[in-house]
LUMTOR-376664 format. One record per residue (C-alpha): residue in three letters; residue number from 1; x, y, z. Coordinates in Angstrom, 2 decimals, padded with zeros to 5 digits, always signed. Example, Ala and Ser with C-alpha at 12.3 -4.5 7.8 and 13.67 -1.06 7.14 Angstrom:
2
<torza ALA 1 <+012.30 -004.50 +007.80>>
<torza SER 2 <+013.67 -001.06 +007.14>>
END
This chain:
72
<torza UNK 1 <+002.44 -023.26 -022.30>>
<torza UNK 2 <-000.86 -023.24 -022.82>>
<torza UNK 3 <-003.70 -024.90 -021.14>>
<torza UNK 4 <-007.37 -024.94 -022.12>>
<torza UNK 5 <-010.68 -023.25 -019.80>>
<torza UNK 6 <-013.99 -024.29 -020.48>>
<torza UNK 7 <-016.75 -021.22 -019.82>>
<torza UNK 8 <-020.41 -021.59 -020.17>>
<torza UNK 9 <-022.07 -018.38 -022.25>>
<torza UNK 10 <-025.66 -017.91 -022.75>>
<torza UNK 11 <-026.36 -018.42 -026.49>>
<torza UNK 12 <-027.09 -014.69 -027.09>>
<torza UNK 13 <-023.26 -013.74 -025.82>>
<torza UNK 14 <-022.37 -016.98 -027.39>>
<torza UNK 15 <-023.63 -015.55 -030.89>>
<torza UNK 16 <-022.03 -012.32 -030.47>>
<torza UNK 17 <-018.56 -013.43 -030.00>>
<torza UNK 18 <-018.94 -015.41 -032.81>>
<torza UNK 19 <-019.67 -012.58 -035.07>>
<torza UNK 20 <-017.70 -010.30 -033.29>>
<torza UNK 21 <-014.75 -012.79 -033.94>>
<torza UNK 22 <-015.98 -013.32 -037.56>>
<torza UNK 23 <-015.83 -009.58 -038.01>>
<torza UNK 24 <-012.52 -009.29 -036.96>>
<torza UNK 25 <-011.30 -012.13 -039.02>>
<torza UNK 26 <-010.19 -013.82 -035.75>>
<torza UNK 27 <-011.17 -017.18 -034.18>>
<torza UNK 28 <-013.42 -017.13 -031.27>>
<torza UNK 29 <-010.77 -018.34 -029.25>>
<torza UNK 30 <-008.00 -015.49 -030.36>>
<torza UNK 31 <-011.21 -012.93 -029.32>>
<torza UNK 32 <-012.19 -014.29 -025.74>>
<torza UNK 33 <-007.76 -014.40 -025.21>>
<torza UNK 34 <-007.94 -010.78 -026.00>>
<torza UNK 35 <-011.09 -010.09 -024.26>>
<torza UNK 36 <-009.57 -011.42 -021.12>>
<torza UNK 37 <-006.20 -009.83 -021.67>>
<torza UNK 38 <-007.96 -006.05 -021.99>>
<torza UNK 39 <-010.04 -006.73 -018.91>>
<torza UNK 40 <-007.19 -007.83 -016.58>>
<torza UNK 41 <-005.07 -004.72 -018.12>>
<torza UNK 42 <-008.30 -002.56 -017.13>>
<torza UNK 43 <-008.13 -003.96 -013.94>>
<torza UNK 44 <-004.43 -003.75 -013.31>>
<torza UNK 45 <-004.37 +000.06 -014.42>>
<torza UNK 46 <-007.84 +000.50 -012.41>>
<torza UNK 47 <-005.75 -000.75 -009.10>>
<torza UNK 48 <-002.76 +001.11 -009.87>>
<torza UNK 49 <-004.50 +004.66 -010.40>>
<torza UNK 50 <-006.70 +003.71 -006.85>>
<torza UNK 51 <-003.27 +002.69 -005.26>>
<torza UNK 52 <-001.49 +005.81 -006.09>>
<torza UNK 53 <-004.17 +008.03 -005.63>>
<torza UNK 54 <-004.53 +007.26 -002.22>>
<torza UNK 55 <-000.99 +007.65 -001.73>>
<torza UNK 56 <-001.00 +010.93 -003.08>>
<torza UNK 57 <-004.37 +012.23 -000.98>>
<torza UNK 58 <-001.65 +010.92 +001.77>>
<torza UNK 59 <+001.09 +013.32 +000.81>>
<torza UNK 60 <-000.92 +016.42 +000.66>>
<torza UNK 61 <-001.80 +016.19 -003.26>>
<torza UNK 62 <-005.04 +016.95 -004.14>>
<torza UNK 63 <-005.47 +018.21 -007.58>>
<torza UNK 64 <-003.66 +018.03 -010.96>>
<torza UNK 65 <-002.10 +021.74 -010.21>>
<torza UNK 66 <-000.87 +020.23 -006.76>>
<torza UNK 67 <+000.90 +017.52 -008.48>>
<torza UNK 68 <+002.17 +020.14 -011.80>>
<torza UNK 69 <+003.41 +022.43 -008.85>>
<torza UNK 70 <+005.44 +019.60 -007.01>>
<torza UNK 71 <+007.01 +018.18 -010.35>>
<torza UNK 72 <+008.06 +021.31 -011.61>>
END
């Protein structure tokens, strides 16, 4: 289902997704949905790498060679 989001842009960002969009042979709307959709991934991975890095400073593992010498 989809539902529609209204978002104010200056004009100058405005004016670049349009040609950015244009370029791409996209519509400005198909552009901003995949804009979005790589920032939340960025932010998902982001989270995941702080989440498990913690837990691995908490289990002794420090360094790539730390975690090559437990997985091997």
């Amino acid at each position: 289902m989809r539902s529609t989001l209204t978002i104010s842009l200056p004009q100058e960002m405005r004016n670049e997704v349009s040609r950015q969009a244009k370029s791409r042979r996209m519509t400005q709307s198909e552009f901003v949905r995949q804009a979005v959709q790589e920032k939340l991934w960025e932010d998902a991975v982001n989270e995941s790498v702080r989440v498990l890095a913690s837990r691995a400073r908490g289990s002794g593992l420090r360094t790539d060679g730390d975690v090559f010498n437990t997985i091997s």
